[in-house]
Residue, then its C-alpha position, 0 to 999 in steps of 0.5 A: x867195363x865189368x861186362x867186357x872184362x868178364x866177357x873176356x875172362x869168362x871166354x878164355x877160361x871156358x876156351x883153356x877149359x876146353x882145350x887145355x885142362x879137359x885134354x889133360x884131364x883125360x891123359x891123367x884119368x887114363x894114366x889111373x885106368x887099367x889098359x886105359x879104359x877099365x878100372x881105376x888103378x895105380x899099377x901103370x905107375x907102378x909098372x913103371x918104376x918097375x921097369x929099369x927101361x922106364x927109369x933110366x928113361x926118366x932119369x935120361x930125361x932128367x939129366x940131360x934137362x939139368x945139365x942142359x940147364x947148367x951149361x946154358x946158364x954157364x952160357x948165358x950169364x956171362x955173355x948177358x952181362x957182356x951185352x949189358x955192360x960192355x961196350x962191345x963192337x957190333x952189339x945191336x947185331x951181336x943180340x939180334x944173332x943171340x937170339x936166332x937159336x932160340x927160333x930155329x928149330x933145335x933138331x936142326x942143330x940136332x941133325x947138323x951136329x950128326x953130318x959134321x960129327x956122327x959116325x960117317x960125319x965129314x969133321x969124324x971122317x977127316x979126322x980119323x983119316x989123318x989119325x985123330x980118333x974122335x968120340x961119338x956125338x951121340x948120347x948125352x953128350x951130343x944132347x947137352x950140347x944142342x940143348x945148350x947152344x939152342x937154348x941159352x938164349x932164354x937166360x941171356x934174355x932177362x940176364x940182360x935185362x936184370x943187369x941192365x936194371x941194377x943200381x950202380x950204387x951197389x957195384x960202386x959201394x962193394x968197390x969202395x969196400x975194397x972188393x975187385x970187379x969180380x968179386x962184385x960181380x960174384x957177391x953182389x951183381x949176380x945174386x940180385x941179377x939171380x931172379x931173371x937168371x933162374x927164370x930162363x933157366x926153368x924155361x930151358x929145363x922145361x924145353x929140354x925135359x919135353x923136346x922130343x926131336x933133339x932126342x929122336x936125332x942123338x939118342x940113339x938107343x938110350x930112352x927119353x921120356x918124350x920119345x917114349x910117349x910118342x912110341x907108347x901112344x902111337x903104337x911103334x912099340x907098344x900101343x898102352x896109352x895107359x902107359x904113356x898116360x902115366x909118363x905124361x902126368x910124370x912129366x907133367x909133373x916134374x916140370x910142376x915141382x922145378x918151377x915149385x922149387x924155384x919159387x920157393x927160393x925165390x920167395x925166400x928173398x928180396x932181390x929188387x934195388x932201385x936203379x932209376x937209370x941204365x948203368x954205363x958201360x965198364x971202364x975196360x982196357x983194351x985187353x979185357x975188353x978184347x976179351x969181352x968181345x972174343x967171349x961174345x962173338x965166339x959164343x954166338x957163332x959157335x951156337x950158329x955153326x950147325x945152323x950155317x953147316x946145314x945152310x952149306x951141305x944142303x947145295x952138296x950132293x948126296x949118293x945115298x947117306x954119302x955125302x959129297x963135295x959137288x955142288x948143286x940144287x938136287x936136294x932141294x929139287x929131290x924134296x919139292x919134286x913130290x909136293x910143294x903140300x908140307x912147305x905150303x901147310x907149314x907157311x898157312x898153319x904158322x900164319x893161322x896160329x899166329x893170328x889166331x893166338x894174337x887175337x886171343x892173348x891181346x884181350x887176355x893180356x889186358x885183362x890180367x894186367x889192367x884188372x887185377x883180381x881173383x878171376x884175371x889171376x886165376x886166368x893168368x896162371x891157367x894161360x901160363x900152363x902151356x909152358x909146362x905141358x910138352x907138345x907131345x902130352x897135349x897132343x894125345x889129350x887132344x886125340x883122346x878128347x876129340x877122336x869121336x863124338x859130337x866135337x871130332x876134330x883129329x884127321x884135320x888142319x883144325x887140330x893142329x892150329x889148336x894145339x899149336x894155338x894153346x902151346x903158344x899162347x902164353x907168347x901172346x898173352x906176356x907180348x900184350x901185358x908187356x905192352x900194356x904195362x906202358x899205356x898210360x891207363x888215364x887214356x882209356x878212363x877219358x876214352x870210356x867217360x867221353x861214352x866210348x864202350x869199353x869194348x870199342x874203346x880197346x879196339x879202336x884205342x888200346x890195341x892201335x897202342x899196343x901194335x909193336x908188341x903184339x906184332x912182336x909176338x905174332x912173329x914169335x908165334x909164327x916162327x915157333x908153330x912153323x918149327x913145332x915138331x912135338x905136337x905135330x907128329x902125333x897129331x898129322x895127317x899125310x894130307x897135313x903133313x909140314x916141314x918138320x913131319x918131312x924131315x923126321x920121317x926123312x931122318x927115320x928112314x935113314x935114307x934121306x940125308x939130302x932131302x932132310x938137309x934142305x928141309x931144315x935149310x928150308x925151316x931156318x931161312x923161314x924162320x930167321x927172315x922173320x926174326x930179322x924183321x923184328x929186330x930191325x923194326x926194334x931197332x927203329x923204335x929204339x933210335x926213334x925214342x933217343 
């Protein structure tokens, strides 16, 4: 036993080693060197807090990840306990639909919300056209409301769960006290419920403070952090790796102290009850529960809009940036008529790295969870970093790490799947711990004693057990490596260049509306095909367990 679980910790640490922590290494020591190479210096960092671009760019960036944050926890909260309490109409689909944003690419909501409200928008032009002046999308505003919409379903996920899993003793005895139902909820509900909800709230901090095409889409000429690391390392302003260097530990390391604070805060506290059964459904009228079910539904359209805007204007056609109301196939014939190469490299690249991340979060998954200790602990948290490095920071490790030498990996397919591999391989790891949880451990102790290795043991045993979760993951994997945009656009080739790449360089070029909007329409039929298949597969297994 001790062979296969130092085996397994032993090669994943070596493998995070390798292509995590020694990229990233390598982006701090050149953030501590003079124009990156030469001798160590703190003057980058300095250089930076000097410059009024580079603050406000850091304050950007910081902003628009806070409220961001508040508005998908706004967002997210309400509707997770809507979900978990009411007995809403259509709710298996209504969670299935909650979901899709999560997946979808966000710079594709991005992108619907400049055709519909940009300056030559179609919902602006009409409502100038009969009088009505409307702001502009652009900036913050249009920022935080992407952010939020796309990324609320990371709170609404453990909300549901935290709700679902409160002992309804609690709410009875706040009610027996005299307290209404929202005061329940308030002081009571909620507070307990607060671990899970500040859980989805750091990942969505996390993803807006390091998503790069969100910004690259509404920001316009207002500077944002991941934005400028691309900018600074490719050389589109000012090739200073240095520079970027310093921004990426930065950011780095303001994704470092938010999840610091926060489990500060939740140290400080004891949240857990002891609920041993689901709680019922509220004892709503028929009016409040009405408006449950507009609040649910509501929000989960309003958040699908873009996705189903760019669905409609991608069979419209464009004279240039014009957009038209004829019908057709022209854009989708305008983008396949170069090359089928991007649409073909996303598909093989996604498949790769889901298969290849599921391969190694299973065996790591197990370790950390069945075998606690020193080293599987020390593996856990190192397996967790990439939810705190953006895409954009570890790609340039991985460049500055393999653009020569005895390991030259940059110019190819390889580089991509491992960058895309290392960022979503804390997908696969929780998917198997979760699973794991589940398998009764006395399987494998009589699998083991009957002389089975521990080795065969969990091939031929544990991960038969394990499938539906890992499957889970493998999809989750599949459909986030496919939208992947962060890492991709630093680390491509023109020979492995995907949808995503397509797509920016079709917004870049100003140009190419019609062939950007059938990009996305493209990446969203690609990844919500999937996502559906999960659910429904769920689904079956929930009704297989009642």
């Amino acid at each position: 036993m001790k062979g296969f679980r130092y085996t397994v910790t032993f090669g994943a640490l070596a493998l995070l080693a390798l292509f995590l922590l020694y990229p990233l290494s390598l982006v701090l020591n050149a953030s501590l060197r003079v124009n990156g190479t030469g001798a160590v210096t703190f003057a980058n960092y300095l250089q930076i807090f000097a410059s009024k671009y580079y603050v406000n760019s850091i304050g950007n960036s910081m902003i628009a990840a806070a409220l961001a944050t508040v508005g998908a926890a706004l967002i997210g909260t309400p509707l997770a306990f809507c979900l978990a309490r009411v007995d809403l109409p259509g709710k298996t689909a209504l969670l299935t639909l909650a979901t899709l944003p999560l997946v979808l690419p966000s710079f594709v909501a991005a992108y619907a919300l400049v055709l519909l409200f940009g300056h030559a928008g179609i919902i602006t032009t009409g409502l100038r056209a009969i009088g009505i002046p409307i702001g502009s999308i652009y900036g913050l505003t249009g920022i935080t409301i992407v952010f939020s919409l796309t990324l609320y379903p990371y709170v609404l996920m453990p909300a549901i769960a935290a709700f679902k899993a409160i002992d309804i003793s609690i709410e009875e005895a706040a009610r027996n006290l005299g307290g209404s139902r929202m005061h329940a909820f308030r002081t009571v509900l909620l507070p307990v419920a607060m671990p899970a909800v500040l859980a989805g709230a750091l990942l969505v901090f996390i993803e807006a403070l390091e998503n790069f095409g969100v910004p690259v889409v509404l920001a316009e000429d207002r500077p944002f952090l991941a934005v400028d690391i691309f900018k600074l390392f490719a050389g589109e302003a000012d090739n200073n790796p240095a520079a970027a260097g310093a921004l990426s530990v930065l950011l780095i390391a303001s994704t470092a102290i938010v999840l610091l604070v926060q489990r500060r805060y939740l140290n400080r506290r004891r949240f857990a009850t002891n609920a041993r059964s689901i709680p019922p459904p509220l004892p709503l009228s028929p009016g409040w529960r009405a408006v449950a079910t507009a609040f649910s539904w509501g929000t989960v359209l309003l958040s699908l809009f873009p996705f189903l805007a760019v669905l409609f204007i991608s069979f419209l056609k464009f004279r240039g940036p014009v957009l038209t109301w004829q019908l057709g196939f022209s854009n989708y014939s305008m983008l396949l008529a170069g090359s089928y190469q991007p649409l073909y490299n996303t598909l093989m690249l996604a498949t790769v790295t889901a298969l290849v991340a599921t391969l190694l979060g299973a065996p790591i998954g197990y370790i950390v969870t069945r075998h606690r200790g020193g080293l599987s602990s020390v593996l856990d948290v190192i397996g967790m970093v990439p939810f705190a490095v953006s895409g954009t920071v570890l790609a340039i490790g991985l460049i500055i790490a393999f653009n020569s030498g005895f390991l030259t990996l940059t110019g190819g397919w390889l580089i991509l799947v491992i960058a895309y591999v290392v960022r979503k391989l804390p997908f696969s790891i929780r998917s198997a711990s979760a699973i794991v949880h589940q398998i009764e451990p006395s399987l494998e102790e009589a699998s083991i004693n009957l002389g089975v290795s521990p080795f065969w043991t969990f091939v031929t045993m544990t991960v038969p057990l394990m499938a539906s979760g890992l499957v889970g993951g493998m999809i989750l994997v599949w459909i986030t490596a496919a939208s992947e945009l962060s890492s991709t656009i630093v680390l491509y080739t023109s020979r492995w260049s995907t949808m995503t790449v397509r797509m920016y360089q079709f917004l870049e070029g100003g140009e190419g509306a019609g062939s950007a909007s059938a990009a996305a329409a493209i990446l969203i039929l690609c990844t919500a095909g999937p996502l559906l298949l999960v659910h429904r597969r769920l689904r079956r297994q929930d009704a297989s367990m009642l």
